[in-house]
N, C-alpha and C positions, 0 to 999 in steps of 0.2 A: 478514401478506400472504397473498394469495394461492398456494395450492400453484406452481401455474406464473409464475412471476416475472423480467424479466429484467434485470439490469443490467451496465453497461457502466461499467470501471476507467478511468481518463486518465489517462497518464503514458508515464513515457522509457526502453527498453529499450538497453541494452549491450551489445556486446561485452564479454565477460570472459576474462581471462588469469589465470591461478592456476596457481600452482609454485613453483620456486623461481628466484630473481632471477637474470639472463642464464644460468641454466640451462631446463628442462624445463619448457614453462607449456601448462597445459592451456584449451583453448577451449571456453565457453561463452557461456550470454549471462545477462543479469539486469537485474533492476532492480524498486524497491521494489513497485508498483502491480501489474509484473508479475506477481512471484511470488506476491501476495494472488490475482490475477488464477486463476493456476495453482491452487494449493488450493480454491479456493472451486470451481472447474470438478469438480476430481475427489470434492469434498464432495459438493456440492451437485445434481449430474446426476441421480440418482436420485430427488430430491426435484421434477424441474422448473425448479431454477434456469440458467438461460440466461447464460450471460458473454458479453460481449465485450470484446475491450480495442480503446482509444481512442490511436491515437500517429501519430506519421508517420518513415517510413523511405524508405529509397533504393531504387533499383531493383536495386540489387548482389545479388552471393552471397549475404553474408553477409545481407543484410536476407530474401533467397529463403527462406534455411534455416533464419532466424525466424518464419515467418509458417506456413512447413509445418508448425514445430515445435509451436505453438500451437493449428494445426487438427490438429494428434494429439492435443493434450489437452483438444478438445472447446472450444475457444474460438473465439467466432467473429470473424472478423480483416476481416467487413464495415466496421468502421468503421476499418481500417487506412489513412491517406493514403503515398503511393506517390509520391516525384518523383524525378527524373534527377536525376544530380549531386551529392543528397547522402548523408550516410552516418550509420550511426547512431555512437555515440558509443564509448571504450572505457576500462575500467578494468583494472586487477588488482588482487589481493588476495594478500597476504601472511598466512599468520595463525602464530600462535606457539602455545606446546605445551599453554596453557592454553584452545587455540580463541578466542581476540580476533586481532582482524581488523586489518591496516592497508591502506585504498586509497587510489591512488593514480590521477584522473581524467585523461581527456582528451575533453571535454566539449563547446567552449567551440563548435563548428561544427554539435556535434548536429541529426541533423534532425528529432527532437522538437521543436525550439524553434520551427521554423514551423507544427505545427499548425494553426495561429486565422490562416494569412496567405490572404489571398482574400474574395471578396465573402461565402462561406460555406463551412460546413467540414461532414464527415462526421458529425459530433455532433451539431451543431445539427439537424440535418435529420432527424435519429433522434429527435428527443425524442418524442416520440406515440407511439416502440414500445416506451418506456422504462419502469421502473419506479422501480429507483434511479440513483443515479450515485456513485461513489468516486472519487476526489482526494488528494492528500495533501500534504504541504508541499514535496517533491522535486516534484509537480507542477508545484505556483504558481513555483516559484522555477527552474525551466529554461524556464520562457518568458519573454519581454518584456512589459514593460508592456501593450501592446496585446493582447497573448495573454491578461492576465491579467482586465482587461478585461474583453473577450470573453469569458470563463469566467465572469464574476460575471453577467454579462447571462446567459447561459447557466442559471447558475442559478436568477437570481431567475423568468427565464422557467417552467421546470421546475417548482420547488416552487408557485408559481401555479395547475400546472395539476394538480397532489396528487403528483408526485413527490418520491421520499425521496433526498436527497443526508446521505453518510456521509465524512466526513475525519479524515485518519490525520496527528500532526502530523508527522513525520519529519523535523527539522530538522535542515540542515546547515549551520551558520553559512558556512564556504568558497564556497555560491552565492550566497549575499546580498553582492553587491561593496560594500555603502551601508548594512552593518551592521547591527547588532539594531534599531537603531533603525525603521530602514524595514521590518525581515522582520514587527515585530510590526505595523506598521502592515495588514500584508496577512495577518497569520496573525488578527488580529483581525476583518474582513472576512469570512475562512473560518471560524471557531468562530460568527460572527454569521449565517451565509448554511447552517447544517448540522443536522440533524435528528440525528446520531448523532456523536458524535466519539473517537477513539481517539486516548488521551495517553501518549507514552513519558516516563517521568516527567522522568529527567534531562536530555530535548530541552526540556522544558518551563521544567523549573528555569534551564537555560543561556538558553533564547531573553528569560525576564523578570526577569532575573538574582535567582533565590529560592535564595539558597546551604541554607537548610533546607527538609529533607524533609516536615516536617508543615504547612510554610505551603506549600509547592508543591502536597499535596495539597485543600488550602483554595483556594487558587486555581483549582486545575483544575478542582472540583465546582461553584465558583462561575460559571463559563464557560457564554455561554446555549445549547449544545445542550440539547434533551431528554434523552439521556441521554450523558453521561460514562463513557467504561472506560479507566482507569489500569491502564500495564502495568510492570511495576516488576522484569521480568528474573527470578531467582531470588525475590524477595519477593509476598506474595499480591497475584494481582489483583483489582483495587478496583473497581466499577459504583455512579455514581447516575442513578437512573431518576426526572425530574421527576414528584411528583406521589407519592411513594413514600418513606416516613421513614428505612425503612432502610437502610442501604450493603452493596451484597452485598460478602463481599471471598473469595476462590477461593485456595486454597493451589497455590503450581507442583507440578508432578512431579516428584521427584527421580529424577536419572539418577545412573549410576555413573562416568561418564567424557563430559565436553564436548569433543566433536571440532569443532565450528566454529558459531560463534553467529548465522554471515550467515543473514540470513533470517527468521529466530526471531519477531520480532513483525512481518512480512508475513504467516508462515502463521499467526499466533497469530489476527490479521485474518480471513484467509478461514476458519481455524475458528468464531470468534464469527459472522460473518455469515451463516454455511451454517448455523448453528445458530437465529441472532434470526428468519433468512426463512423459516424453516422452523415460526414460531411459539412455539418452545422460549425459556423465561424467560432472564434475564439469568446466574443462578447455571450452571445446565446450559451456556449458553451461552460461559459464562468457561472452564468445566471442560473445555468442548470444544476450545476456541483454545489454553489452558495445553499440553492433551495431544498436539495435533498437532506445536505447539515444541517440546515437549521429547524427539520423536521428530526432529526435523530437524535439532537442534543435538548429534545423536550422528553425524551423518553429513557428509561434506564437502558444501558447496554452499550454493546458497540454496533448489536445488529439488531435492528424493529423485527416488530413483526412484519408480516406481511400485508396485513391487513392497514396498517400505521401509512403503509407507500402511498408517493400522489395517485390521485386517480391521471392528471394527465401531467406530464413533465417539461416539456421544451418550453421556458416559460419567456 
């Protein structure tokens, strides 16, 4: 791509609660798309890359001190939808002394979910200042049918007109009320309608029930994006680039101590992206996503500070 390039994340931002249970719980916010959203902003500014995130929130506090939050970190919150009366959503997390996570949603009134409700939506209307667009399976699956829809319309429009849409699978069986059966019907949809796709493996393996690892990864390469990157946690990240024989695969970083794994392959995302928009190959690019996780999953949260970021990145 070109140096100055700008794309716009869609998806559902939270309220978050973390501490310890009807004791001391600390307020933040998060959510997948988000915090891709956030790394990518703090990567990628220097290079030209422009973010915006795509959601809708309420008119409340808490939605206020989201939206400031985001334009502190250099995201632009133009395509933020704004209504009375609703609220955004809220979780907590628990995690235990190995840093694995347990959450615990309250979702189901989110005002995420009405995005796409109206004769047109703040996306839509953006597409011509657009370059790419990101998605992910936490996306697709906190709207309604109609929402989801309207996102494929959305896209096919888009790529039409040479924009690059990139999706991250993130699957949470818990929002599919109607089972794998139907999530794959729509995750197939999204691997068919995306130019770049980001596979967690074990999301992958649960959502088409591949109890082994060397057919999930057969499966995954087999999937029609352009290019495929497998992220596989402590194990090396994997990239097939259509059109390319060989499999790049990128060793993680090892840390000394995992204090909390939330977030991990959100920043691992806006590492790889801040790096592919930036022109930089797939390998450098793995390396760069690897290195940002495994600074983020030494620290509490989904999002570091700021201060916590490498000093230099492209490693």
């Amino acid at each position: 791509m070109e140096k100055k390039c700008r794309i716009a994340l869609l998806g559902e931002c939270m309220i978050e609660l973390r501490g310890q249970m009807f004791g001391v719980m600390h307020q933040n916010f998060g959510g997948d798309t988000l915090n891709t959203a956030v790394y990518l902003a703090r990567l990628g500014a220097d290079a030209g890359i422009e973010v915006a995130y795509a959601t809708q929130l309420g008119t409340d506090a808490y939605s206020d001190a989201m939206v400031a939050a985001w334009q502190q970190e250099g995201i632009d919150t133009g395509l933020v939808k704004r209504e009375a009366g609703r609220m955004p959503g809220l979780y907590t997390i628990q995690v235990d002394e190995t840093g694995e996570r347990t959450f615990y949603y309250w979702r189901d009134s989110s005002a995420a979910k009405g995005y796409f409700e109206g004769p047109s939506c703040l996306l839509e209307d953006a597409l011509d200042n657009l370059d790419a667009l990101y998605f992910s399976g936490i996306s697709l699956a906190v709207l309604p049918v109609s929402g989801r829809e309207r996102l494929f319309k959305l896209i096919d429009k888009f790529r039409a007109k040479g924009g690059q849409v990139f999706f991250d699978n993130n699957y949470r069986p818990r929002l599919w009320a109607n089972g794998h059966a139907d999530a794959r019907l729509w995750y197939d949809r999204a691997f068919a309608s995306c130019d770049m796709c980001m596979i967690t493996l074990d999301d992958n393996q649960l959502l088409y029930d591949i109890p082994d690892e060397e057919a999930a990864v057969r499966h995954a390469f087999s999937l029609p994006p352009r290019e495929v990157v497998i992220k596989r946690g402590a194990a090396p990240t994997m990239v097939r680039v259509a059109g390319q024989d060989e499999i790049v695969t990128v060793p993680a970083f090892k840390v000394a101590k995992v204090v909390d794994t939330t977030g991990a392959g959100d920043s691992f995302a806006g590492g790889y992206l801040a790096a592919r928009m930036q022109g930089m190959n797939p390998e450098v690019s793995a390396r760069s996503g690897n290195k940002i996780a495994s600074i983020v999953i030494q620290h509490p949260g989904a999002i570091i500070p700021k201060e916590a970021m490498p000093v230099f990145f492209f490693v």
